[in-house]
C-alpha positions in Angstrom: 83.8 164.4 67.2 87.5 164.4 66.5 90.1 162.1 68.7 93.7 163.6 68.4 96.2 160.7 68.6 98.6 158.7 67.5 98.9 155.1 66.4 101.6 153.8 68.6 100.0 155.2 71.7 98.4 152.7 73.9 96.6 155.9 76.1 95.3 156.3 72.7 93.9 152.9 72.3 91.2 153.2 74.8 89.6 155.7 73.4 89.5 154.2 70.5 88.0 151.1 71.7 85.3 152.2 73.3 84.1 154.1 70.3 84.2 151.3 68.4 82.1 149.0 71.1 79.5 152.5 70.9 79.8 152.6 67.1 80.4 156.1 67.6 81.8 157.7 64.3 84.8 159.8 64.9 88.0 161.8 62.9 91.0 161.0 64.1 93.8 162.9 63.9 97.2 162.3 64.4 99.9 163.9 66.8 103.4 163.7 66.2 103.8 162.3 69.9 107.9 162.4 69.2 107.9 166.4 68.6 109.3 167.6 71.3 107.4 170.9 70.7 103.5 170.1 69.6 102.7 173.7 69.6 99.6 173.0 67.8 98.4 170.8 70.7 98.7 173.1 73.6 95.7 174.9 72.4 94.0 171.7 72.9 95.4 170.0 76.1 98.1 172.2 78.7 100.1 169.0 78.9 100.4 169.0 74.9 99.7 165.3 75.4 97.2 162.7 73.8 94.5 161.2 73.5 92.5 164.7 73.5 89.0 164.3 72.6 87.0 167.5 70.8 83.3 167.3 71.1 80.8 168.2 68.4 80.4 172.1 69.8 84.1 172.3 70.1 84.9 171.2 73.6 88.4 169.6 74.5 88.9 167.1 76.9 92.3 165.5 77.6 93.5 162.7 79.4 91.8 159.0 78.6 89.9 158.4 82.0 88.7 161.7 81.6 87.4 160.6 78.0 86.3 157.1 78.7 84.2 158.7 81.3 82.4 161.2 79.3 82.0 158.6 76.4 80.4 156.5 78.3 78.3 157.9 80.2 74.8 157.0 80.0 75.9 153.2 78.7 76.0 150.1 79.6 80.0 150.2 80.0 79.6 152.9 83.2 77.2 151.6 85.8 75.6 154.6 87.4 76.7 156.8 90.0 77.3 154.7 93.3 79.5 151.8 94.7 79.5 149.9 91.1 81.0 153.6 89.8 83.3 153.6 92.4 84.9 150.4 91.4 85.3 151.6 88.1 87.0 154.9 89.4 89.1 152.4 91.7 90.8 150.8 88.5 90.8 154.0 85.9 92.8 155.3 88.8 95.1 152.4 89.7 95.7 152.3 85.7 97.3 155.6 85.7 99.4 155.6 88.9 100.4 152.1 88.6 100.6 150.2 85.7 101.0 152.9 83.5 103.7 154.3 85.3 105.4 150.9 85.5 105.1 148.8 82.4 104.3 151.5 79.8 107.7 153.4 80.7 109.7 150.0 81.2 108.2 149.0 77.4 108.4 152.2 76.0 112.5 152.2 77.1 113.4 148.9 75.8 111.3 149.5 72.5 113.2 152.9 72.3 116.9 151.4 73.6 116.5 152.9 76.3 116.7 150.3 79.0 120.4 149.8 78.3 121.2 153.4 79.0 119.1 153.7 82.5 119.3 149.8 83.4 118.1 151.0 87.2 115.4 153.4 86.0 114.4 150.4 83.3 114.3 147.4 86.2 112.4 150.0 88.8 109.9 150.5 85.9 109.8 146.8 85.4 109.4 145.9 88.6 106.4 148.2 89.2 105.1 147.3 86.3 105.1 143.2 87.3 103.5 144.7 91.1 100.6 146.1 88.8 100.1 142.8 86.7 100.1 140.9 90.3 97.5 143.2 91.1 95.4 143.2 88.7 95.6 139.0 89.0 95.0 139.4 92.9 91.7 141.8 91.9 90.3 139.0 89.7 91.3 136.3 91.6 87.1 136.0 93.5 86.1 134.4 90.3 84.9 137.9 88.5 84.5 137.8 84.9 85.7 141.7 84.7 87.8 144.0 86.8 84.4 146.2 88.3 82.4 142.8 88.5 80.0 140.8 86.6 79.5 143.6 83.8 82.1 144.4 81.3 82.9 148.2 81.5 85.7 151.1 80.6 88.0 149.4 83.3 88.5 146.5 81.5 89.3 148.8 78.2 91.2 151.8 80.2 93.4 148.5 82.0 93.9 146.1 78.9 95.3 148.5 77.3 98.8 148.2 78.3 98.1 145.0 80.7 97.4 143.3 76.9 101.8 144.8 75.9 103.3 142.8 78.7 105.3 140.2 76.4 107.1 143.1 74.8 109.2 143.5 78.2 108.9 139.9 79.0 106.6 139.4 81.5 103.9 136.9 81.5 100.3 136.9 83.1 98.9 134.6 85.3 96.3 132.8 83.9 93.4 134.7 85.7 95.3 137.7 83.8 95.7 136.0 80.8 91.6 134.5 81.0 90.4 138.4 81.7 92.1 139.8 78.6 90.8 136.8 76.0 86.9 137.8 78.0 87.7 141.4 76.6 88.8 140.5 73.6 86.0 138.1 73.1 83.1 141.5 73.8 81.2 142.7 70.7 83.1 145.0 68.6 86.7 144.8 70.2 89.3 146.2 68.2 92.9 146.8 68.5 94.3 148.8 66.3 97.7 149.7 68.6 101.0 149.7 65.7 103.9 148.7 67.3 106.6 151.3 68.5 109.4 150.7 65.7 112.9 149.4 67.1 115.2 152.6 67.6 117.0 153.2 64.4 114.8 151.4 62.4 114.7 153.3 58.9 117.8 154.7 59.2 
């Protein structure tokens, strides 16, 4: 299999997480993710985004729910289909229409120098992006070990992912928050591999 992304992308970590937790060998293959254009990658995913994973016979599948899904299927990080499923669903879905809209924009801006330019966009972003955090503490707050329940699964990966970035915009986690992302830290064969987005005119 081949995983096209790119180093600095935290959609991008996921994936790569849970292949490491399978032991799942893989190519990766980088996407200039600033290029405008990515002509090359439009064969591969409408969007032109990434993470795009391409199956041994040749298959392409965008977008990293999508991916975490199909990766785990059949393991112990997906329960099977039911009401244990649906919790998973519940938080691959709240991932990518609110936190990720909210604190991966508001980082991505003030890594970027962005914030300064768009303060109202930047403190919206922030502001959803603390809601999400307070969510996320509110959905562990029962005494759950993980985000679906007892059992660690591609929730936890698909939601650490940018949960884990939080200090780069200066937010903190409540301890319940803070507890949840050492627990996923702490599971066989974590990784993170996520580079950090260099300040704007760095190397220049």
């Amino acid at each position: 299999m081949k995983l096209y992304d790119h180093p600095m992308s935290a959609n991008c970590l996921k994936p790569r997480l849970l292949l490491a937790q399978l032991g799942t060998p893989y190519e990766r293959v980088t996407v200039d993710i600033f290029d405008r254009d990515r002509h090359g990658q439009l064969a591969r995913n409408p969007t032109k985004l990434v993470p795009v994973l391409e199956t041994d016979d040749g298959a392409f599948i965008p977008e990293s729910g999508a991916i975490m899904l199909y990766l785990a299927e059949g393991t112990p990080f997906l329960p099977p289909p039911g009401v244990a499923r649906a919790r998973v669903h519940q938080w691959l879905f709240f991932e990518q229409n609110q936190l990720e809209p909210g604190l991966a924009v508001a980082r991505f801006m003030k890594l970027m120098g962005l914030d300064d330019h768009a303060p109202e966009v930047y403190k919206n972003r922030l502001q959803q992006g603390q809601r999400a955090l307070n969510a996320i503490a509110h959905g562990l707050s029962d005494g759950r070990p993980f985000l679906a329940g007892e059992d660690y699964t591609v929730a936890d990966m698909q939601v650490y992912a940018y949960s884990h970035t939080a200090a780069d915009v200066d937010l903190e986690h409540e301890p319940v928050v803070a507890d949840w992302l050492a627990r996923v830290e702490a599971t066989p064969g974590f990784v993170n591999d996520l580079e950090p987005i260099p300040p704007r005119g760095a190397g220049t």
